[in-house]
Phi, psi and omega in degrees: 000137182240167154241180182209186169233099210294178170249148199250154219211098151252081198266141306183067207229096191062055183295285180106202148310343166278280212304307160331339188270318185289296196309338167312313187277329168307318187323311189291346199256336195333323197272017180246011188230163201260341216230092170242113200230099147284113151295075201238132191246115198148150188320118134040323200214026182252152197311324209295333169295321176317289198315303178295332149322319182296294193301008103337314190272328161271002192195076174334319184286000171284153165259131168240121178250202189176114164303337157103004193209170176260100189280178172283153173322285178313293170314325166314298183310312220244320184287339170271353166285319181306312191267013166275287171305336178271000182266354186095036179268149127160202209005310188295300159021123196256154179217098189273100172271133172235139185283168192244032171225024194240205143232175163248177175252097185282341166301316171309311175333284205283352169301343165206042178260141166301197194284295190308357155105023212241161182267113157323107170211128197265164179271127188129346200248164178233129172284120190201115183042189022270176191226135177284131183264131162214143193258170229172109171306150173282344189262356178215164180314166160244110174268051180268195194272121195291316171314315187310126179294189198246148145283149167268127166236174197203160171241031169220165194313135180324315212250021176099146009262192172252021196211107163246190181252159186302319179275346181296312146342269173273008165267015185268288169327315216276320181274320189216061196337137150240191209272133161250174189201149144267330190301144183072327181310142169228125191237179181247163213296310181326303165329313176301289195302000173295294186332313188289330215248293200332166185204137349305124186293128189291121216249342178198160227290301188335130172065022190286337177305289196307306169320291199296327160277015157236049177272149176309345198260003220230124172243317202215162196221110192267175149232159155279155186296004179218164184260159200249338207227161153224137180254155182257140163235112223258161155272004174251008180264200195263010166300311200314325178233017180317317180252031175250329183270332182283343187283001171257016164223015174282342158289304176316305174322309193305280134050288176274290189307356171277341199297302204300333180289343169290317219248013180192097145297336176297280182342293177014243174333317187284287196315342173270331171294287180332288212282335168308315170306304240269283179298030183218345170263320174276342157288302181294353183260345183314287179324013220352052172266359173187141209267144172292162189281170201245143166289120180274116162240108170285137174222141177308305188180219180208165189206151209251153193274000000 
């Protein structure tokens, strides 16, 4: 087990009033983090640059870049790496992402950094929830009672464990999609730039959780004993249809999971069985011989915000 401290990676796109909501909770969170990097893609002189400025201003250790033009998820994604290694980050680097429309939770934080402020985190693994829940209209904020505990969701078997092997781990998505997040993950920088450099290039967000826990250097897929995040959930977001639009990035996925199964003979067999499955549920439903599967979001228990 080693510990660190992550760098927190927020990136940023037609935030509004949701990123305001967020840049509230980095404040509160600042000290968990070794790092803080606002991304935001869109012009200079766009609201979401205001916004981040102002918290830079109120807090000199933030970083803000800005692609200056508005990009796809990925190039976005790939333009903040560039300025993480050219700023002196690396590879070995933990990078705790946050959606600029989420929070963080710092009681989870701290249920489980030792007294010196550092993160369990082991090297090989991929960090993925749990994540605390709040639904939330697409067309306005959520203003409930801040006190009210949370549901816990969670992408590993309700009753344990938390700690699987990367394949066991998606083929289990793969057969019975659950609620994934990116948001709150913490994964190590290596992982990103896999993403980035690897070929075939990866063109959109979808099944990106999954990319990032079958980078070659990834043996394992964790959850922390607390949610670290709180996610807000719209009925119009892309949680909402998460597992009929990500199956349309399941030949990519295969792609990768075929690399990671060279580089893990163990692996093989279960990810090869998922995705035969997995593409065999989506040809009987082309056909209309069988319905796709409905995303299972499990949830876990409850938790205090």
């Amino acid at each position: 087990m080693a510990t660190a401290i992550p760098i927190l990676v927020c990136m940023v796109w037609r935030g509004g009033d949701r990123f305001a909501r967020c840049l509230a909770s980095i404040r509160e969170a600042r000290e968990h983090f070794s790092r803080i990097i606002i991304s935001v893609t869109g012009p200079v002189a766009g609201a979401d640059m205001r916004l981040a400025q102002a918290a830079q201003s109120n807090d000199p250790r933030i970083e803000v870049i800005c692609t200056e033009r508005e990009m796809p998820t990925m190039q976005h994604q790939a333009f903040w790496i560039e300025h993480l290694l050219a700023t002196g980050a690396k590879e070995t680097d933990w990078i705790y992402w946050l959606a600029y429309d989420d929070e963080i939770r710092p009681r989870g934080i701290e249920a489980i950094t030792d007294s010196s402020g550092a993160w369990p985190l082991t090297p090989g693994t991929a960090y993925f929830g749990p994540w605390a829940m709040r639904h939330e209209q697409p067309d306005h904020l959520w203003h409930g009672d801040r006190s009210e505990p949370l549901e816990s969701w969670t992408s590993f078997p309700p009753q344990g464990p938390t700690r699987l092997p990367v394949a066991t781990w998606i083929a289990d998505q793969l057969r019975q999609p659950t609620y994934m997040q990116m948001s709150g993950s913490v994964n190590p920088l290596r992982s990103f730039i896999d993403l980035k450099n690897s070929r075939p290039r990866k063109v959109g967000p979808m099944r990106i959780e999954m990319a990032i826990a079958s980078a070659p250097g990834i043996t394992a897929v964790e959850e922390f004993s607390e949610p670290v995040s709180i996610i807000y959930g719209r009925s119009n977001s892309d949680r909402a249809s998460y597992g009929n639009a990500a199956r349309r990035e399941d030949a990519h996925l295969a792609a990768w999971l075929l690399r990671y199964s060279a580089v893990h003979p163990s692996a093989a067999l279960p990810l090869t069985r998922a995705v035969a499955h997995s593409a065999a549920i989506a040809g009987l439903s082309a056909i209309g011989r069988r319905e796709l599967p409905v995303e299972e979001w499990r949830v876990r228990g409850t938790v205090q915000p």
